[in-house]
C-alpha positions as CSV (number, residue, x, y, z in Angstrom):
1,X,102.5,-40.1,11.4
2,X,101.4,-42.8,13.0
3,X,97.5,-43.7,14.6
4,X,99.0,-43.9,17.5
5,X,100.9,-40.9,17.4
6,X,97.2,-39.3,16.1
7,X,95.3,-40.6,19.0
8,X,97.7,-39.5,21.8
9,X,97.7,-35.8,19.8
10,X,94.3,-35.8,19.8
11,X,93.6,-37.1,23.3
12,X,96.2,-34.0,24.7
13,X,94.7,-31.6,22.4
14,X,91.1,-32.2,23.7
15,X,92.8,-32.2,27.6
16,X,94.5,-28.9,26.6
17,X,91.1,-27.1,25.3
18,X,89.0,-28.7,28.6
19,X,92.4,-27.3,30.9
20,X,91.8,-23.2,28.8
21,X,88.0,-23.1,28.6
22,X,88.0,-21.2,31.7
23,X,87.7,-17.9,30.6
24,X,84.7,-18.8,27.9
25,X,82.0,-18.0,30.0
26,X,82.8,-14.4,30.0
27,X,83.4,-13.1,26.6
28,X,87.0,-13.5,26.0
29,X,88.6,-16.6,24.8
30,X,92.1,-17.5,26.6
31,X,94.9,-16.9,24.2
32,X,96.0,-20.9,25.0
33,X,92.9,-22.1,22.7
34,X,93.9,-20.0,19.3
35,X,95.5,-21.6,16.8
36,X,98.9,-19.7,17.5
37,X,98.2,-20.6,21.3
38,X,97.7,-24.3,20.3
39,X,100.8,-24.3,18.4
40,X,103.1,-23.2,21.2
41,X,101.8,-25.4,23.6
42,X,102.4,-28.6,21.4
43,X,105.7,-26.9,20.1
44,X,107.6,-30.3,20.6
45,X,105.3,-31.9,17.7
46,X,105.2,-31.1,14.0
47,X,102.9,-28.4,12.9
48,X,102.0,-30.4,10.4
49,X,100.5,-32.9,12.8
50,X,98.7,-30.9,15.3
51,X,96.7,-29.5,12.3
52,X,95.9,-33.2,11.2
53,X,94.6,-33.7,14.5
54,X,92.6,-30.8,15.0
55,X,91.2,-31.1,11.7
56,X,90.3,-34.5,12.7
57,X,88.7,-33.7,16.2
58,X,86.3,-30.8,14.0
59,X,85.1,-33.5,11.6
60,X,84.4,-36.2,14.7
61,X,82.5,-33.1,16.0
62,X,85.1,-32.8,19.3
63,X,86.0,-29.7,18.5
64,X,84.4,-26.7,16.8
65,X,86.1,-23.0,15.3
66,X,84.8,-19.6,16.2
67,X,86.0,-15.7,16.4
68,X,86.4,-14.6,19.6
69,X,87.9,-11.9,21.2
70,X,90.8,-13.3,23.1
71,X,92.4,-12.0,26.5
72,X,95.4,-9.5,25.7
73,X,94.2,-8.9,21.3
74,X,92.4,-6.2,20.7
75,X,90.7,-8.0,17.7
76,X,89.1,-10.9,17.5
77,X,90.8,-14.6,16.7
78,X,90.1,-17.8,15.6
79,X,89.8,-20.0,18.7
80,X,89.0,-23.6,19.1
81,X,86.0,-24.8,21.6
82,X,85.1,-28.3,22.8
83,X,81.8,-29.1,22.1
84,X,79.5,-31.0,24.2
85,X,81.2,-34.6,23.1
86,X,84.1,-33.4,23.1
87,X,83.8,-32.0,26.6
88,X,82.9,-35.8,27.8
89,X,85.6,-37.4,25.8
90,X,88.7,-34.6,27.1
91,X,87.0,-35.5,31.1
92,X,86.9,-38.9,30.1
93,X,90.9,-38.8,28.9
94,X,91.4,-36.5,32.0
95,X,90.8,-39.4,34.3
96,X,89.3,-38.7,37.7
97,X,90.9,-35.7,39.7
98,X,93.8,-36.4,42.1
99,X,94.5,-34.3,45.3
């Protein structure tokens, strides 16, 4: 795996978590932004990888792990959150809003 390859990863990951948050402010997580959810989404990459780069996001402080409970489970799961860095950096690679 490549850093380029890392970077773009990362970049999407943080877009993906920024594009799911929507249901944190209520107490239920959106099944997109557990690890299984994460997974699926980036199904064309190795799992390998997409753990790399999440690992990596959590130790730049992008990203951070919590339990939640999670729309459709009736216990809680391990989601992923951006923090408030993180948040900047996936608007950032976002790019302004197009209509």
């Amino acid at each position: 795996m490549g850093k380029e390859e890392l970077d773009r990863l990362e970049r999407a990951l943080l877009v993906h978590l920024l594009d799911h948050r929507g249901q944190q402010v209520r107490f239920e997580a959106d099944q997109w932004t557990t690890e299984f959810g994460i997974f699926r989404a980036f199904g064309q990459d190795d799992q390998g990888t997409v753990k790399v780069a999440l690992r990596s996001l959590e130790m730049s402080r992008y990203i951070y792990r919590r339990v939640q409970y999670v729309i459709g489970y009736s216990e809680p799961k391990l989601v992923y959150s951006l923090t408030p860095s993180g948040h900047r950096k996936a608007v950032d690679r976002r790019g302004p809003p197009t209509s």
